[in-house]
TIVOVEX-292215 format. One line per field, with one value per residue (C-alpha): residue number from 1; x, y, z; chain. Coordinates in steps of 0.5 Angstrom, whole numbers, padded with zeros to 4 digits. Layout:
! residues N
num <- [NUM, ...] $
xx <- [X, ...] $
yy <- [Y, ...] $
zz <- [Z, ...] $
cadena <- [A, ...] $
END
This chain:
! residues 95
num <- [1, 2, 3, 4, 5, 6, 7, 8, 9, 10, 11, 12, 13, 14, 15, 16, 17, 18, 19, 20, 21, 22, 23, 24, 25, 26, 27, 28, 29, 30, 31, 32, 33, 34, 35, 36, 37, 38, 39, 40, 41, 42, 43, 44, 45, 46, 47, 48, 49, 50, 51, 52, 53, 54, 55, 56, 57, 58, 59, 60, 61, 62, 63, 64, 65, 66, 67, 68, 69, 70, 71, 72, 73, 74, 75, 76, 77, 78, 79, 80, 81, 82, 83, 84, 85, 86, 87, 88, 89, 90, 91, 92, 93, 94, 95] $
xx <- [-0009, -0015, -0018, -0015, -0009, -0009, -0011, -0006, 0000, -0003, -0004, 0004, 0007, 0003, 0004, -0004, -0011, -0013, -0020, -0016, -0013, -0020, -0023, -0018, -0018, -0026, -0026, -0021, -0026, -0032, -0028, -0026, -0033, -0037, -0031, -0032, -0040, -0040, -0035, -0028, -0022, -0018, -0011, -0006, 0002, 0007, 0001, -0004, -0012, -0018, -0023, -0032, -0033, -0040, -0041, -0046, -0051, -0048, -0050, -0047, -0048, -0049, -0044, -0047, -0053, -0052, -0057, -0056, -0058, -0056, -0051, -0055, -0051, -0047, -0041, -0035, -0028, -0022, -0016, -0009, -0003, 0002, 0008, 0014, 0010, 0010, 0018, 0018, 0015, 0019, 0026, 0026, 0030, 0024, 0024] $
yy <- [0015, 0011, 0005, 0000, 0002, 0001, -0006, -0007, -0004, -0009, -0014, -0014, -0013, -0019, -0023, -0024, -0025, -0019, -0021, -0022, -0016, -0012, -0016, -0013, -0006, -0006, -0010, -0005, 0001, -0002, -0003, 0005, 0007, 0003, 0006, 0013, 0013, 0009, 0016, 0013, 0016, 0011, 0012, 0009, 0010, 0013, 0016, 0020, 0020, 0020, 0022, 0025, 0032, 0034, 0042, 0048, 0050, 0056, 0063, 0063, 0067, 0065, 0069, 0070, 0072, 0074, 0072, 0069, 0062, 0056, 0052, 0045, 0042, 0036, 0031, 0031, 0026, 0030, 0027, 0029, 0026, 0024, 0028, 0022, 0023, 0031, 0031, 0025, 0030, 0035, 0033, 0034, 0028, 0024, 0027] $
zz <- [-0025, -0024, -0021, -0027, -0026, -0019, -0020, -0026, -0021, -0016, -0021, -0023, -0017, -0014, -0019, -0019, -0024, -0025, -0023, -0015, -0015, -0018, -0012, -0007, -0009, -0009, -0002, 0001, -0002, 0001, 0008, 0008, 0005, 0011, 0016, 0014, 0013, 0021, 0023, 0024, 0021, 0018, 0019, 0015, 0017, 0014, 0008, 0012, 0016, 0012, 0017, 0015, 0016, 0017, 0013, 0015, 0011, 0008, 0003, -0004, -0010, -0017, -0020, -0027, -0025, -0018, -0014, -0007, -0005, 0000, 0000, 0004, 0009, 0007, 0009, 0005, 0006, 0009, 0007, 0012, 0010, 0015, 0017, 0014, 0008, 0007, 0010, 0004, -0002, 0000, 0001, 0008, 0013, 0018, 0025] $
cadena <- [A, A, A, A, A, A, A, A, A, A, A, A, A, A, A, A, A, A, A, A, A, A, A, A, A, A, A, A, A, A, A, A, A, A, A, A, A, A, A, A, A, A, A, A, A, A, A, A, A, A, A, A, A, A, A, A, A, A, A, A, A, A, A, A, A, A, A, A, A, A, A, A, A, A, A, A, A, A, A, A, A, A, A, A, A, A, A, A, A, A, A, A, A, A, A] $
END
């Protein structure tokens, strides 16, 4: 699935222009974007926690040639899914 799709799914189940579902779904993308790069987690009920993760820099290997060299240091998107959604997935019944 990729982002039209969503905005397509939207778009039907809303009864919506495809431009005003497309005009929702970037302004939500923007609004998480701002959020996580400012340092807050995003928690949404019932599907899960996105939060910014701060990595070391690292040693790695080139596996071909074999020479070592140093992974920089980078922010990467974490992403939790809640615990109803898990039990969801799995077939278990919610706490």
């Amino acid at each position: 699935m990729v982002k039209v799709d969503i905005v397509r799914s939207l778009q039907r189940k809303e009864g919506l222009l495809f431009g005003e579902a497309e005009k929702i779904i970037n302004d939500l993308i923007d609004i998480m974007k701002e959020r996580l790069e400012s340092g807050e987690e995003i928690l949404i009920s019932g599907f899960g926690k996105f939060g910014l993760r701060d990595k070391n820099p690292r040693p790695g290997r080139d596996p071909k040639s074999n020479r070592g060299y140093e992974i920089s240091a980078r922010r990467v998107v974490t992403f939790s899914p809640s615990k109803v959604w898990r039990n969801e997935l799995n077939g278990k019944d919610s706490p």
